[in-house]
N, C-alpha and C positions, 0 to 999 in steps of 0.2 A: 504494500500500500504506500502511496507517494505523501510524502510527508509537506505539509502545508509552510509555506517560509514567508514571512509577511512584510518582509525587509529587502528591498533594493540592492541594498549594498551595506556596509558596514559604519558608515557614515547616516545612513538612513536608520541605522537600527540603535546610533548613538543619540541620536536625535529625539527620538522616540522614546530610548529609556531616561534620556532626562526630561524630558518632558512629566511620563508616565510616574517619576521615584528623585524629582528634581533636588529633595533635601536626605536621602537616604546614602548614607555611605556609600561608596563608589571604589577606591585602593585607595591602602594602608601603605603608610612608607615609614621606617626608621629615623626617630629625632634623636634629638640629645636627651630628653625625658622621657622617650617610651616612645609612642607611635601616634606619628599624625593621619588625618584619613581627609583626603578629598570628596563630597559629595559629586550625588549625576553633573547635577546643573555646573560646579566649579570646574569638572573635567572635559565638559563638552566647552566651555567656555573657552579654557585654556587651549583645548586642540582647535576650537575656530581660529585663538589666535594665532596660536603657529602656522594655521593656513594658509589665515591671511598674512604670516610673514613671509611665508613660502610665495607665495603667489608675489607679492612686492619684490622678490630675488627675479622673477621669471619663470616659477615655476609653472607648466602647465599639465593638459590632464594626459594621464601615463606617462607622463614624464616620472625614471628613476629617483628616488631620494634614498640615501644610505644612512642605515645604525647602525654604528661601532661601539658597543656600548655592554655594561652588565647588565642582569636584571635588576631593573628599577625603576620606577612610577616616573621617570622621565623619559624613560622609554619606550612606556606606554600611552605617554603624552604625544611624544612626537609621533609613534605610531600613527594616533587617532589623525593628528596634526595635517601629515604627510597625505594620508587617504580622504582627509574633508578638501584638500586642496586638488583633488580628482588623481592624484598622484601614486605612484606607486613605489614601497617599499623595498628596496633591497636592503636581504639580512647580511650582516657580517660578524662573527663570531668575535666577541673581543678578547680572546685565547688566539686568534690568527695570527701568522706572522707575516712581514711587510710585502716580502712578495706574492701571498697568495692575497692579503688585502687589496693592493696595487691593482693585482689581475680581474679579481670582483669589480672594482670600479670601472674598470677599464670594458672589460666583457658587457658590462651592464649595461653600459652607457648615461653610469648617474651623473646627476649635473649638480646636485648638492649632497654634501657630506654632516651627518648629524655624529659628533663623537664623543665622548664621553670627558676627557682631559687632554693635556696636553703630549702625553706619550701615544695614546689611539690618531690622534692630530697627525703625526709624525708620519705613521702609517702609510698616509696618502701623499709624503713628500715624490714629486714628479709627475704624478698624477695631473694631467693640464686640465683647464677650464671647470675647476672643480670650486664651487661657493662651501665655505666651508662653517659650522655651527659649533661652538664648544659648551658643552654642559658645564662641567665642575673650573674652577680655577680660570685664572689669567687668560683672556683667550690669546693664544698663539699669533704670530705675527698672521697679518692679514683673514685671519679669523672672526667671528663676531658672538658674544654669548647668547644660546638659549632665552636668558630674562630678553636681552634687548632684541631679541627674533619677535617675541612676545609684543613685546612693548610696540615696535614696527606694527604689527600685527592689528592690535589693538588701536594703534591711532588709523589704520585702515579701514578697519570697521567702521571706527567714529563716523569717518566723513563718507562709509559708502556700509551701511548695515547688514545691504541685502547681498556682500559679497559673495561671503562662503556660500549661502543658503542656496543661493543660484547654480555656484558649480555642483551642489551635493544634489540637486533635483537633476544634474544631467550625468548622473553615473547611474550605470547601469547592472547589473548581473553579471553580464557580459565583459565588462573591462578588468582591467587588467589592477590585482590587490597590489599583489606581492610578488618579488622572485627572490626565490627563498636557495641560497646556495647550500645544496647538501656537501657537508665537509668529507662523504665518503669514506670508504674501508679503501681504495684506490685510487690512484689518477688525482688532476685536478677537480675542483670542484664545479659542479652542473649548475646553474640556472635554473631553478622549477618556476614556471609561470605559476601563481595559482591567482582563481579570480574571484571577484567579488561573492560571487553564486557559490561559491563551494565556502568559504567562511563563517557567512550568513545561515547555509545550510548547517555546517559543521554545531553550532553554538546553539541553533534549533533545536536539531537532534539532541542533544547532551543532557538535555531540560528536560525535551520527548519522554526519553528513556529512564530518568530518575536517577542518573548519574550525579546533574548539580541541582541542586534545589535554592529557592531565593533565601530560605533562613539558614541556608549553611555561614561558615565564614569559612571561606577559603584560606590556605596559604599556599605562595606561588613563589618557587624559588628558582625553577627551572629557566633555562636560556628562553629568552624569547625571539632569540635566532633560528630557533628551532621551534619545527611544527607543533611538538606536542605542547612547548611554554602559549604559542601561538594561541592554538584552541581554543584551552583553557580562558583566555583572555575575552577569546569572541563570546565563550560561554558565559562568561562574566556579566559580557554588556548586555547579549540576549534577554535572561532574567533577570539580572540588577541583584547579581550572588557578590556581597560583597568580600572582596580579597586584598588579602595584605601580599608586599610583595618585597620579597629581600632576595638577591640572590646568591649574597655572602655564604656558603657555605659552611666554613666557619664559624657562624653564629646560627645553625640549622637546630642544634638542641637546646640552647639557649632561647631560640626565638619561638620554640613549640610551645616550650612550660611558659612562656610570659605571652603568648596569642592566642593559644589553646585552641586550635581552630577544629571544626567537625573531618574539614576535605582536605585531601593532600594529592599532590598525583607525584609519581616521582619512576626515574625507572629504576629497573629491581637492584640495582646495586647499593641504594639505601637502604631496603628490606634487609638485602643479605647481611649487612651490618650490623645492624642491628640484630638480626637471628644468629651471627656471630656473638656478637657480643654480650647479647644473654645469657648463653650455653656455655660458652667459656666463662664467666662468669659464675656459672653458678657449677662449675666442673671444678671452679680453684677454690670454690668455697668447700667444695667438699662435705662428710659427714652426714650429721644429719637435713643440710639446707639442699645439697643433692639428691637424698631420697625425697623428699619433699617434692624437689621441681621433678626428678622423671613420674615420682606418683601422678601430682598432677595434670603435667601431659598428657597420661594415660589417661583421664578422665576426661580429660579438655577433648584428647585426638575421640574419646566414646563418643562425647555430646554432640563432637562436630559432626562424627558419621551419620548418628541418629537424626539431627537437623537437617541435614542436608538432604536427608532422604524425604523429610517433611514430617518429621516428628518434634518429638518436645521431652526433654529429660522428667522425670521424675521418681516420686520413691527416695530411695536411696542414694540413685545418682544424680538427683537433683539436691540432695543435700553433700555429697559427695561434692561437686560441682560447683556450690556455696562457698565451700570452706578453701576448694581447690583456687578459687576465682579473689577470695580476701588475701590468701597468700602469697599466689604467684600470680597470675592473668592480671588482676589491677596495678600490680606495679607493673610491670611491661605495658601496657595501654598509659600509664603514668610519662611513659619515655615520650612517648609523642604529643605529649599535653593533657590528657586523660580524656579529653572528647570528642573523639575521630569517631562519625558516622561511616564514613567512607573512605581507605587508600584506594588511589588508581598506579595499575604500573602500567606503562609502555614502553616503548622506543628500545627494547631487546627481551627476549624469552626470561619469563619468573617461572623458576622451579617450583614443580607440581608442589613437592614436598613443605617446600618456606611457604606457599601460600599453604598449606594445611597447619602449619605449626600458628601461623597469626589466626588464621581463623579457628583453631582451638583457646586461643587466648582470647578470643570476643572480639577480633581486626578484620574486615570481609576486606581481602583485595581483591576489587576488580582487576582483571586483566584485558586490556585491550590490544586491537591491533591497526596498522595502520602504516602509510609510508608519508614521507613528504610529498610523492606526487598526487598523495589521496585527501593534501591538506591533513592532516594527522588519521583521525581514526576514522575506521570504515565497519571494525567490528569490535563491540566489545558487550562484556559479562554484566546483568543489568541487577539491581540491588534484590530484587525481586524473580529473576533469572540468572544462575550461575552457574558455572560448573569449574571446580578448579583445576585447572591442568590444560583449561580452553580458554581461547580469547576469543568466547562469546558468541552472540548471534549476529548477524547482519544491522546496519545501522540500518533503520526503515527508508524503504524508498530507492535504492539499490540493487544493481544487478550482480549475482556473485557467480561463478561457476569453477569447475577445476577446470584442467587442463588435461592431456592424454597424460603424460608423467606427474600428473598433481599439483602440476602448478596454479597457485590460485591468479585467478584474473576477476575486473574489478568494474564496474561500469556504473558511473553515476555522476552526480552535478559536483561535487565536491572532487572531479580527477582534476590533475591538471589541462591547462591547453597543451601544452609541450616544454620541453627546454628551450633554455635561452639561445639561439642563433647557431641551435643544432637541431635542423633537419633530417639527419639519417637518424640520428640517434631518437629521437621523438618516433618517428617512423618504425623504427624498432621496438620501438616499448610497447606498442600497439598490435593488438589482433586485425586480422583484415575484417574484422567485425566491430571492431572498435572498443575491445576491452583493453585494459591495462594491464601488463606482463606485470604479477609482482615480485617476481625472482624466486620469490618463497613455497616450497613444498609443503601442503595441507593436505588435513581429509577431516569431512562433517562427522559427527556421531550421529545417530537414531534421531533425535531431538534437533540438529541441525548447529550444533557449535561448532565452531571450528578448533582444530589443533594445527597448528604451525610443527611440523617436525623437521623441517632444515632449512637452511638456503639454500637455494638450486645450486648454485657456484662452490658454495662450503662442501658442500657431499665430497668426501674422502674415496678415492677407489680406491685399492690396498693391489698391489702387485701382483697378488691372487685375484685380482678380478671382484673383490668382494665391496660393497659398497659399507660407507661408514659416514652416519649422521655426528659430526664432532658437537654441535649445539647442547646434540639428549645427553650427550655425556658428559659433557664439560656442567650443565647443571643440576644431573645427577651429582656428580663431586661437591659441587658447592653445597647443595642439602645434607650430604653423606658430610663434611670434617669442615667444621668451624671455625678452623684454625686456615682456611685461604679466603684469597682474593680475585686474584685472576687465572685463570684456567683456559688451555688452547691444547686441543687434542691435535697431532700431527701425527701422519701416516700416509699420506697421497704416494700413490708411487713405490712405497716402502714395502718393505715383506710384514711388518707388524707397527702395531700403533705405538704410540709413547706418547707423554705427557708434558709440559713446562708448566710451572705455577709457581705465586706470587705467594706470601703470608702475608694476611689480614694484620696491620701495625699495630693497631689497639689488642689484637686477640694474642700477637705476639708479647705484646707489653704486660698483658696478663700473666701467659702462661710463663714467661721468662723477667719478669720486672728488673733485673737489676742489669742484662747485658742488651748491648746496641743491635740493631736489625741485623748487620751486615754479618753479627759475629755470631749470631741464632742460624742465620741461611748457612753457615758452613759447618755447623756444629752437627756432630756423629747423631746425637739423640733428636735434630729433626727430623732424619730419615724414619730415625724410630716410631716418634710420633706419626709421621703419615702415613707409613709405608700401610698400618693395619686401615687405612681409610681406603687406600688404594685396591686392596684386596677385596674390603667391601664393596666397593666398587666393581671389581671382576666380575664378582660372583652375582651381579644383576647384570651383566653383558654375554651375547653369544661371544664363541671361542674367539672368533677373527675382529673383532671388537677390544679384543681386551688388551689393558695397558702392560706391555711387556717393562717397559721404566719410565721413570719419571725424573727431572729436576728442578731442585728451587732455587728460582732468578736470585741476585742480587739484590732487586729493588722491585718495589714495584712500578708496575708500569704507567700511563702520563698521557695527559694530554698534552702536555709540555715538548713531550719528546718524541712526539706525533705517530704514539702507539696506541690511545683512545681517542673516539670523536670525543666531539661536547656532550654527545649526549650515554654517553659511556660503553659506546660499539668498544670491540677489540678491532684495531686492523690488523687482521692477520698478517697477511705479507711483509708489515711495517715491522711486526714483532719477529716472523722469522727470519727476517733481515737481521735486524739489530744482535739475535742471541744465534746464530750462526754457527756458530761454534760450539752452543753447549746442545744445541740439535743433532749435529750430526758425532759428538764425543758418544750422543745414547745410540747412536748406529754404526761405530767403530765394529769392526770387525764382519758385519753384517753385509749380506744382498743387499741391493738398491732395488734391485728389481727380478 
């Protein structure tokens, strides 16, 4: 069934929610005394004025504007800013370094640059014909600050009212939002066109489906370079779900217990952290606080079976359940502020098992799915519909199908138009029916969820001819030993599979509190501790599957060192690049082929 969108464009739908909630919170931003919040009406206001600053620069409609920026309610400002100015968006990662910023601009064809300080400024040195905007600090030579974009802005309005209002009744569905550069597992980064119609949809849906609700309080910490921080945002403005937003990471448990917000969306590499960090935790406490928390689990992992089937604890295990939930479950729900309605994961595969363990503790993670060409999700687990281990049902009003090899493909208002000024490659992503290739290997259950079980590209074939899903495996492990981080199965080619992995720094810092990382990763008794994870691990894989060895990296891996996206992909290639050497030490002696 086609899902009803009552919004033009994004600017239409901003319009509308302050109009409709013009004094109700709107985003949360970090003061010096705790957190300030802009209302609808204050936020629509301030993005007419950057429009209308925009527009007094030259800006016109689909013409590129650039954010280089973190997350932050300035970002979201200019966002709106850029897009009432009929203009569009390009994202830039503010983790990028100058030459792939440089080429963004450049490919793009932006003609104003919005950045955050004086080092993102830099970025774009050589860069021609670029008008440049600086948020924070001194604006840089030939720069101009954000307030005085505003202020420009504002005295535009003055002497002409009906400026913005006029370009925002001529945008359509149909133009052009965003080109959203995916920072990729390879290659230079793409250009996704995405357009007003598929945002507008996206932030519908989300509402639709009971995902965000208007008395949630959000917290929004994720890139807004990225699809999934994206969303989130249009979801915001759709219902007027009011959201604070930090994207300091560093101040992420800090900023839980003091916003205590119901919704979170994060991808799974904060779960796993935290499901680290419990377990270890409470493995170093030992005695009697151990038997306590595996009891518990066993009651929590009872209730969650029984529920999920569409029961309800009682008796015994409902007192059982009481006592289990004052002990252990409240304080874990405590870690993330103690009033989380709802976590969302995206943007890489959450293990079946970590989403069973939060949802034994009273934490439903949805899982969703979704790419940047699909404007973030396309499918996901609905508060009311779940299944753990699936990313969910179809978002309404989409066409989904497999593929002959299972590849899922995609068709709806939320794809994108194509890449940036890459015709074969758009060409390519497309069925001669007009679905979207999305690289990814699926299959529906009975019920119609979908499971994602690989990347079409990642599929391992093993020298024997034998295929090997690295995705199932690598988070298999992470559920199985709480003591890692990053995990990359390698075997392509090879006669047998092996392992590289990272240790989780906090879970190290536990288990070994008084020696430094570097000197835990070469130490005899790490092997010891993993090696029985590893074995558990076996013994849930067929024969040609299983990890013959394993080793653990030096460090863990980075976005820095342009071994993770922003949004916490592994690049593979990046990483067996880099460790080289301790790949092929575990195939000494061995076939290649």
């Amino acid at each position: 069934m086609a899902l009803e969108v009552p919004y033009r464009s994004i600017p239409d739908m901003l319009l509308h929610r302050a109009a409709a909630s013009p004094d109700t919170r709107a985003f949360g931003y970090p003061t010096d005394d705790g957190a300030g919040w802009l209302t609808w009406a204050e936020l629509a206001a301030r993005a007419k004025a950057v429009a209308a600053g925009l527009i007094g620069l030259g800006v016109t409609p689909e013409d590129r504007v650039a954010i280089l920026a973190n997350t932050r309610v300035e970002w979201i400002i200019a966002n709106l800013g850029i897009l009432c100015a009929g203009a569009a968006t390009t994202t830039i990662y503010p983790t990028t370094d100058r030459d792939d910023a440089a080429y963004i601009l450049r490919d793009s064809g932006a003609t104003v640059l919005i950045a955050e300080d004086a080092g993102q400024v830099a970025k774009a040195d050589g860069v021609d014909g670029l008008a440049v905007v600086q948020i924070d600090g001194t604006p840089a030579t030939g720069a101009i600050s954000l307030a005085a974009l505003e202020d420009s802005g504002r005295t535009g309005l003055a002497a002409e009212p009906e400026l913005v209002d006029r370009v925002v009744a001529g945008i359509g569905p149909e133009h052009l939002a965003t080109v959203m550069y995916t920072s990729g597992t390879t290659g230079r980064p793409k250009g996704v066109e995405l357009l007003h119609e598929g945002w507008c949809f996206e932030g519908v849906a989300a509402a639709n489906m009971g995902v965000l609700e208007q008395n949630d309080l959000q917290y929004l910490w994720l890139p807004l370079s990225h699809s999934f921080g994206m969303v989130l945002m249009s979801g915001a403005v759709a219902i007027g779900l009011p959201t604070y937003v930090d994207g300091r990471v560093d101040k992420l448990v800090e900023n839980l217990a003091a916003i205590r917000p119901t919704l979170m969306a994060s991808p799974p590499r904060v779960y796993e952290k935290v499901y680290n960090r419990v377990i270890t935790s409470a493995k170093e406490a030992g005695g009697a606080k151990w038997k306590i928390f595996t009891w518990a689990m066993g009651v929590g992992h009872e209730v969650s079976k029984l529920t999920r089937a569409g029961g309800k604890p009682s008796g015994v295990l409902a007192l059982k359940h009481a006592v289990a939930d004052k002990l252990v479950f409240s304080k874990i729900r405590e870690r993330l502020g103690g009033r989380i309605r709802i976590l969302v994961s995206g943007a890489a595969p959450l293990g079946q098992e970590i989403a069973e363990f939060f949802h034994a503790a009273g934490l439903t993670i949805l899982e969703g799915y979704g790419l940047t060409e699909t404007s973030a999700g396309a499918f996901v687990n609905r508060p009311d519909a779940y299944r753990l281990g699936s990313v969910g049902l179809p978002f309404p009003g989409i066409e989904v199908k497999l593929d002959t090899d299972g590849e899922v493909l995609i068709k709806g208002p939320m794809v994108m138009r194509g890449y940036h000024r890459l015709p074969d490659q758009t060409r390519a992503a497309f069925t001669d029916d007009g679905y979207l290739r999305t690289g990814d290997i699926g299959k529906f259950d009975d019920d119609g969820f979908l499971r994602i079980t690989d990347r079409k590209k990642d599929l391992i074939k093993t020298s024997g001819g034998k295929y090997v899903a690295p995705s199932y495996i690598e988070g298999v492990f992470k559920a199985i030993c709480p003591y890692v981080s990053q995990v990359l199965v390698i075997g392509q080619a090879r006669n047998f599979c092996t392992m590289i992995l990272t240790l989780d720094p906090d879970a190290v810092a536990a288990w070994a509190p008084d020696r430094k990382y570097s000197d835990v990763v070469a130490a005899a008794e790490t092997r010891e501790l993993i090696s029985p994870y590893v074995k558990q691990l076996n013994e849930r894989l067929n024969r040609w599957e299983t990890i013959k060895k394993f080793t653990v990296l030096p460090r863990d891996l980075s976005i820095e060192d342009g071994e993770l996206t922003p949004s916490l992909k592994i690049k593979r290639r990046a990483v067996e690049q880099h460790f080289a050497d301790r790949i092929e030490e575990m195939y000494e002696g061995s076939l290649a082929g």
